[in-house]
C-alpha beads as a LAMMPS data file, in Angstrom:
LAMMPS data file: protein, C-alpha beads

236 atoms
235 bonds

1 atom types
1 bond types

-500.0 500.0 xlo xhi
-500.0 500.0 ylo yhi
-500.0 500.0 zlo zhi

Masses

1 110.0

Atoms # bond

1 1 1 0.000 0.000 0.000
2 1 1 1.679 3.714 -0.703
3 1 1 2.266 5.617 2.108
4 1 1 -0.474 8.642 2.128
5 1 1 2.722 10.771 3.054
6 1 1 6.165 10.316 1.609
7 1 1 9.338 12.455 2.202
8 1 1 12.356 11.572 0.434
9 1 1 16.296 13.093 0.521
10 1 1 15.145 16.504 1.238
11 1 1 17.719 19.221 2.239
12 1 1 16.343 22.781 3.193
13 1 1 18.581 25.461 4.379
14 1 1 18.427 28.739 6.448
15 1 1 20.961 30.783 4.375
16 1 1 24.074 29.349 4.679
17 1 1 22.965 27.156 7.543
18 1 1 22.423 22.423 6.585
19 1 1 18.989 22.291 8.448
20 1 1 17.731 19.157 7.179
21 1 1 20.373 16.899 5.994
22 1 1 18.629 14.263 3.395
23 1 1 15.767 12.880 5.756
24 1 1 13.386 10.316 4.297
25 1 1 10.517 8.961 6.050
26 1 1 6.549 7.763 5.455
27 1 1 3.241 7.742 7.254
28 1 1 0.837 5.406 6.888
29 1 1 -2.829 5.677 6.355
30 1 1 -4.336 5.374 10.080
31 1 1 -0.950 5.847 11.784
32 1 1 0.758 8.323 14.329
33 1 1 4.053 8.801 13.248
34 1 1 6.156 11.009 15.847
35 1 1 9.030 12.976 15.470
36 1 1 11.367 13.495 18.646
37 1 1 14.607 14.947 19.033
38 1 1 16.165 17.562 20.756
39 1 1 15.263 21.656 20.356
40 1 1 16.959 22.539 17.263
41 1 1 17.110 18.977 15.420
42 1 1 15.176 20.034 12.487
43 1 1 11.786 18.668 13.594
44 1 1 9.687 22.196 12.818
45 1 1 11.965 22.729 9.675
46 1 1 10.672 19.325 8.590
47 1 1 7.141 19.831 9.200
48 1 1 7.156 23.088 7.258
49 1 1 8.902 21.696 4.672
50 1 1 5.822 19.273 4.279
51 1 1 3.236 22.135 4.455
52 1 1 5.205 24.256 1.949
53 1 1 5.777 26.744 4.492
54 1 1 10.134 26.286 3.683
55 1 1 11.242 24.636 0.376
56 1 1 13.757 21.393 -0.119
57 1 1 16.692 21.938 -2.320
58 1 1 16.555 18.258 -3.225
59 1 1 14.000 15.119 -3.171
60 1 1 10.386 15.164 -3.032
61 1 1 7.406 15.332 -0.448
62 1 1 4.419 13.327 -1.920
63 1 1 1.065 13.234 -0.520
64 1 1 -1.504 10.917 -1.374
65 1 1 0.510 9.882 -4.436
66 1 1 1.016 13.259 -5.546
67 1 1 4.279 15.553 -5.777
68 1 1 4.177 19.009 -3.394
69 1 1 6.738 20.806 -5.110
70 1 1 6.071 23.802 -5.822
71 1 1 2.187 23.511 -4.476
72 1 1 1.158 26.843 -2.670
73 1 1 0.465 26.085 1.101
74 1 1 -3.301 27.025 0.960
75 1 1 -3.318 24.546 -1.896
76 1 1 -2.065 21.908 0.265
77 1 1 -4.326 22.611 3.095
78 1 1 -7.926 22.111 -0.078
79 1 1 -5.648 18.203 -0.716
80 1 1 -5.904 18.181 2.956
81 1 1 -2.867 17.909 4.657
82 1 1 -3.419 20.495 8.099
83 1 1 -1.069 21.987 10.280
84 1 1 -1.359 22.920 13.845
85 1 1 1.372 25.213 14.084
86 1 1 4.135 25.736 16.811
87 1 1 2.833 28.198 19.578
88 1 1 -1.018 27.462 18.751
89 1 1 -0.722 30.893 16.276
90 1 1 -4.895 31.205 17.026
91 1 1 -6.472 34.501 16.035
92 1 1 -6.378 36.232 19.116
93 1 1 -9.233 39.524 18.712
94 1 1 -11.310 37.086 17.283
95 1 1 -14.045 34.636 18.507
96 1 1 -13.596 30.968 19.197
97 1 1 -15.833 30.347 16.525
98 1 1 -14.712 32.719 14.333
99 1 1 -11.160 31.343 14.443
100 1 1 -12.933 27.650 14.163
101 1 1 -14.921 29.154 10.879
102 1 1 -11.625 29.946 9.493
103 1 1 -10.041 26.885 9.350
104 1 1 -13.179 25.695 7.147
105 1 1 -12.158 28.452 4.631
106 1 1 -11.279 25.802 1.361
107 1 1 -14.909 24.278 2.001
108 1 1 -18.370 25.316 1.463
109 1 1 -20.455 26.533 3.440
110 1 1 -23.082 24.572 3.410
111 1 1 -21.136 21.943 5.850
112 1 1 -19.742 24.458 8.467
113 1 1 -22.567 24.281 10.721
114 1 1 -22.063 20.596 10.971
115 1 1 -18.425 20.567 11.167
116 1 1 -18.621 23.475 14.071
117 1 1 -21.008 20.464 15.779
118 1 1 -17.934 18.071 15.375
119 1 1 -15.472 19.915 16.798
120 1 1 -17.861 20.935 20.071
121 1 1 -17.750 17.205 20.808
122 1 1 -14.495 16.992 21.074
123 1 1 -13.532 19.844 22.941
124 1 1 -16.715 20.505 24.973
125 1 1 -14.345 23.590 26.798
126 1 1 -14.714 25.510 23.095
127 1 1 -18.596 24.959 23.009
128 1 1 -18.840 26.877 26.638
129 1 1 -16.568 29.375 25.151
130 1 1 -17.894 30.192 21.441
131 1 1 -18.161 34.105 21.369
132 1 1 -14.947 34.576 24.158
133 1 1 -12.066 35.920 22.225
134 1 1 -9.541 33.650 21.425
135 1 1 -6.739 36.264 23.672
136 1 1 -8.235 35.528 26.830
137 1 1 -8.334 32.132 26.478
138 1 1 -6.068 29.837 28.459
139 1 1 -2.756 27.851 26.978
140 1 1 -4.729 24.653 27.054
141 1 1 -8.071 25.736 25.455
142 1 1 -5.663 27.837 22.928
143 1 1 -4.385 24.497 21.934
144 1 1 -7.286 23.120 22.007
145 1 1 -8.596 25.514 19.454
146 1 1 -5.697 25.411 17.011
147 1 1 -6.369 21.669 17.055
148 1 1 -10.075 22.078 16.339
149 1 1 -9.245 25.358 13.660
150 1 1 -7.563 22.309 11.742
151 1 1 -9.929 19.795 12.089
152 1 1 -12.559 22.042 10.077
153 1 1 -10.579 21.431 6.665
154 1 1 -11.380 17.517 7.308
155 1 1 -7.419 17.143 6.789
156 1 1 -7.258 13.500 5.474
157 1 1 -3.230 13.789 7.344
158 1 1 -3.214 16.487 10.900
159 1 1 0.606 17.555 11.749
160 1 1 0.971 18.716 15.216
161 1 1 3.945 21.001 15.809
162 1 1 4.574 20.938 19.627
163 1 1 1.260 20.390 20.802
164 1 1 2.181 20.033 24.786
165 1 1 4.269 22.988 24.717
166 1 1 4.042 25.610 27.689
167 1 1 1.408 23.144 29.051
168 1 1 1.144 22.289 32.749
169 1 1 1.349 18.715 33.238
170 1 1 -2.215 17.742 33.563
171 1 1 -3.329 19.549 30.093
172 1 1 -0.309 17.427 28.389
173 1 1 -2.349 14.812 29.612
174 1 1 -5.364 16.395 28.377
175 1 1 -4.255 17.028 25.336
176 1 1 -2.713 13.403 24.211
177 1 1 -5.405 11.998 25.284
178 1 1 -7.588 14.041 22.779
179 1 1 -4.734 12.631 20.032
180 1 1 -5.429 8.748 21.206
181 1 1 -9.148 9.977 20.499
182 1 1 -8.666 11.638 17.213
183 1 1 -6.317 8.491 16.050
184 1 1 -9.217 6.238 17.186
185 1 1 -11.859 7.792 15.204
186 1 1 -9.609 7.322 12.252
187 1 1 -7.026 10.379 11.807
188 1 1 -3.623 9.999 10.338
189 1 1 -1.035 12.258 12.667
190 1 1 2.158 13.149 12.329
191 1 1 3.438 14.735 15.546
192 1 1 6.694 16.907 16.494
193 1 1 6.862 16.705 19.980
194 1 1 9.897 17.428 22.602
195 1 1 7.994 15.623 25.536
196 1 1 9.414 12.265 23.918
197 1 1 8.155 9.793 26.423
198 1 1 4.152 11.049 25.732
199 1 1 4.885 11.241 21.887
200 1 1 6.544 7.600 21.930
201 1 1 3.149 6.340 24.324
202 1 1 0.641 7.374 21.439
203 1 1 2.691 6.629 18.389
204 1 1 2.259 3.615 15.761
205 1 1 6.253 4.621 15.153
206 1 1 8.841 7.174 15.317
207 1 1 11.833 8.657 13.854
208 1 1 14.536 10.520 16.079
209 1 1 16.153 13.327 14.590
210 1 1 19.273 14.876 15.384
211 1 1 21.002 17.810 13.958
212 1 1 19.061 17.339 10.909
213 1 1 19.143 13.885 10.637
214 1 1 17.311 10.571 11.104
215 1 1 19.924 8.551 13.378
216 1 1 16.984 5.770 14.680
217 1 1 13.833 4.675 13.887
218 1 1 11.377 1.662 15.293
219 1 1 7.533 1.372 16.946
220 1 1 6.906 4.168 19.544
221 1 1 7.563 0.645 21.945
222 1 1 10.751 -0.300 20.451
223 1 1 11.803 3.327 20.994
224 1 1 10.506 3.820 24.297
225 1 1 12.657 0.573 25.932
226 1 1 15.446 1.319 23.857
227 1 1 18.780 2.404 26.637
228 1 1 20.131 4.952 24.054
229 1 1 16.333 6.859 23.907
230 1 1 15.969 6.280 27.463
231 1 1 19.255 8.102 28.282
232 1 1 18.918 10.578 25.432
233 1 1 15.543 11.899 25.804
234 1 1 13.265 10.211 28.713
235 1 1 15.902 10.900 31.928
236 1 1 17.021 7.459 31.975

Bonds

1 1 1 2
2 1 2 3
3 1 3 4
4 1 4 5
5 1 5 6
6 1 6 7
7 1 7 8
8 1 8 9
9 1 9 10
10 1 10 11
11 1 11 12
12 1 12 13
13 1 13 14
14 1 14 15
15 1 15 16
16 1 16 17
17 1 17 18
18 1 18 19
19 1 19 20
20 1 20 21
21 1 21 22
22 1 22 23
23 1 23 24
24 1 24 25
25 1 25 26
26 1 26 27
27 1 27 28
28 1 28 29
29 1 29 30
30 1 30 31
31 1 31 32
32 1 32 33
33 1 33 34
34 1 34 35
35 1 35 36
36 1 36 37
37 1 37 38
38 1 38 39
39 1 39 40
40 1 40 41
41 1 41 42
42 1 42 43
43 1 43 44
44 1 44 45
45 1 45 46
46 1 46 47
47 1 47 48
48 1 48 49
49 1 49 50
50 1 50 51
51 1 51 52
52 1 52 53
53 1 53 54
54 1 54 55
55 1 55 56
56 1 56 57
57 1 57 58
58 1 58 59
59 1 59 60
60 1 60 61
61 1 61 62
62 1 62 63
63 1 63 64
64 1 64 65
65 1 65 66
66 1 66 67
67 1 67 68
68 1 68 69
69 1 69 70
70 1 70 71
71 1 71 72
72 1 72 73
73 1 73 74
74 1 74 75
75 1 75 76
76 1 76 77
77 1 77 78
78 1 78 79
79 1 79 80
80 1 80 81
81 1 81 82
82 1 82 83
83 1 83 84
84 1 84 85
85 1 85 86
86 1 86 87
87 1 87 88
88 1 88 89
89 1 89 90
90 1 90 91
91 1 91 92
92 1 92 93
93 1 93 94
94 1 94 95
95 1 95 96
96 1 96 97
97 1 97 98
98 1 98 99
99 1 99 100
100 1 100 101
101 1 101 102
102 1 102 103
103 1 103 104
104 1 104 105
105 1 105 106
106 1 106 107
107 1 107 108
108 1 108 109
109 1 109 110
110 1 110 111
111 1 111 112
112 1 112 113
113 1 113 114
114 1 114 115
115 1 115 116
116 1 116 117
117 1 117 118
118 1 118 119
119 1 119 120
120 1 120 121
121 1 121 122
122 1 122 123
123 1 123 124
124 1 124 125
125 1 125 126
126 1 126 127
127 1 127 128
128 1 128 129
129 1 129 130
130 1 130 131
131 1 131 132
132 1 132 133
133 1 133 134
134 1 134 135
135 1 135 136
136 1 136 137
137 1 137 138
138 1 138 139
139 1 139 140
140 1 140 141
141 1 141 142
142 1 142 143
143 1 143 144
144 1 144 145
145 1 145 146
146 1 146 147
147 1 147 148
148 1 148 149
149 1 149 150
150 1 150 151
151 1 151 152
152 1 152 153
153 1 153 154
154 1 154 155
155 1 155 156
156 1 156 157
157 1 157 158
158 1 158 159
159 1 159 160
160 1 160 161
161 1 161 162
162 1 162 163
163 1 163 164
164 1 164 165
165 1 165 166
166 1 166 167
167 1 167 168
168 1 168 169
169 1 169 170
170 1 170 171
171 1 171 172
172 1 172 173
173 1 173 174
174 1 174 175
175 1 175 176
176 1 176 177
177 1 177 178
178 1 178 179
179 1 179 180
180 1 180 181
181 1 181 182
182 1 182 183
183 1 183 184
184 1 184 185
185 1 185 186
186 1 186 187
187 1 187 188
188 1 188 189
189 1 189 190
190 1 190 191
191 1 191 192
192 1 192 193
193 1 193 194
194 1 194 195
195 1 195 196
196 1 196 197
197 1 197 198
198 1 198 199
199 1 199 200
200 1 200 201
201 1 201 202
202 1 202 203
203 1 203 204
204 1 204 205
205 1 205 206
206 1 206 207
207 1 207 208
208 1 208 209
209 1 209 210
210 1 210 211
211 1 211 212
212 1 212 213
213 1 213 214
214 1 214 215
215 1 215 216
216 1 216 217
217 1 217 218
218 1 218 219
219 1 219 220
220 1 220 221
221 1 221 222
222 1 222 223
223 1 223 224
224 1 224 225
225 1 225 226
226 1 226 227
227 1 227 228
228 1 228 229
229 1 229 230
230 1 230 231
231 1 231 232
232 1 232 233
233 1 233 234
234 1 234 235
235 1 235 236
């Protein structure tokens, strides 16, 4: 079966500066796929390389059998592939439901009332909160609402960039256990995540990056009892 997403050899640079050093990796229809690695491994760079947010110099990102090159980000969103950017990035002087409306801006109309329905079951806490502006929300609901602002495009892949970020302990919870929910009604994820040992607990498999480079792969088990990850990234 072909991989909905594939990524091969890519190299992107910041100037002068080897940010992604001829990674290659797939996702699965039905997976979570995680990133981990340390701040500054490339894991962001990678994920906007995907959206077509940064541009490889080499190689090829394919999405449901078809090349991204040169695709314009808001044309990758309508082939749905979403992105829930690093630092939530919500509209802050608008609404919850205003910023939920806009992520349902490459479909019609007709289906927003029902997709606003969808993602008020899943996060119940934006339902209570529809007209409060997106500012005054907290961290958690923030995240919460970039989450749901992506879910309106009915992205048949969600990235996650970071998603337990700034959190306090009990919304990372929160929060990964709304990504075991979303994977279990069907959604393909790829996740970027620094908190390695909650990223490795949800994920189908992973790939550890460093400096730009896949050094391991395995399941998110293999990974998690592996001595090197352990040491590396879990404080063992």
């Amino acid at each position: 079966m072909e991989p909905i997403l594939k990524v091969e050899d890519i190299n992107v640079y910041y100037g002068s500066i080897h940010a992604i050093k001829g990674i290659s990796f797939e996702v699965n229809d039905g997976e979570i796929v995680t990133l981990i690695g340390a701040n500054g491994a490339g894991k962001s760079t990678t994920l906007n390389t995907i959206s077509g947010l940064l541009h490889s110099k080499t190689g090829s990102v394919s999405f449901m059998g078809s090349n991204l090159f040169k695709v314009p980000p808001h044309k990758i969103v309508e082939r749905g592939l979403a992105q829930v950017p690093e630092g939530r990035r919500v509209f802050l002087q608008m609404s919850v439901q205003e910023n939920l409306e806009m992520g349902a801006y490459t479909k019609p109309n007709s289906g927003i009332a029902a997709d606003l329905d969808m993602v008020y079951g899943l996060f119940p806490r934006l339902k209570e909160r529809y007209r409060q502006i997106a500012g005054t929300l907290s961290g958690g609901e923030q995240q919460m609402l970039a989450m749901g602002r992506a879910l309106m495009s009915h992205p048949k892949l969600l990235m996650l960039d970071e998603p337990s970020m700034g959190l306090a302990p009990i919304l990372v919870e929160q929060i990964f256990d709304i990504i075991n929910n979303l994977h279990k009604a069907g959604s393909t994820i790829l996740l970027v995540e620094q908190n390695a040992q909650m990223a490795l607990s949800v994920a189908n498999r992973g790939y550890v990056l460093e400096t730009g480079k896949i050094v391991t792969t395995g399941t998110g088990s293999e990974l998690l009892a592996s001595p090197a990850i352990k040491k590396a990234y879990l404080g063992g």
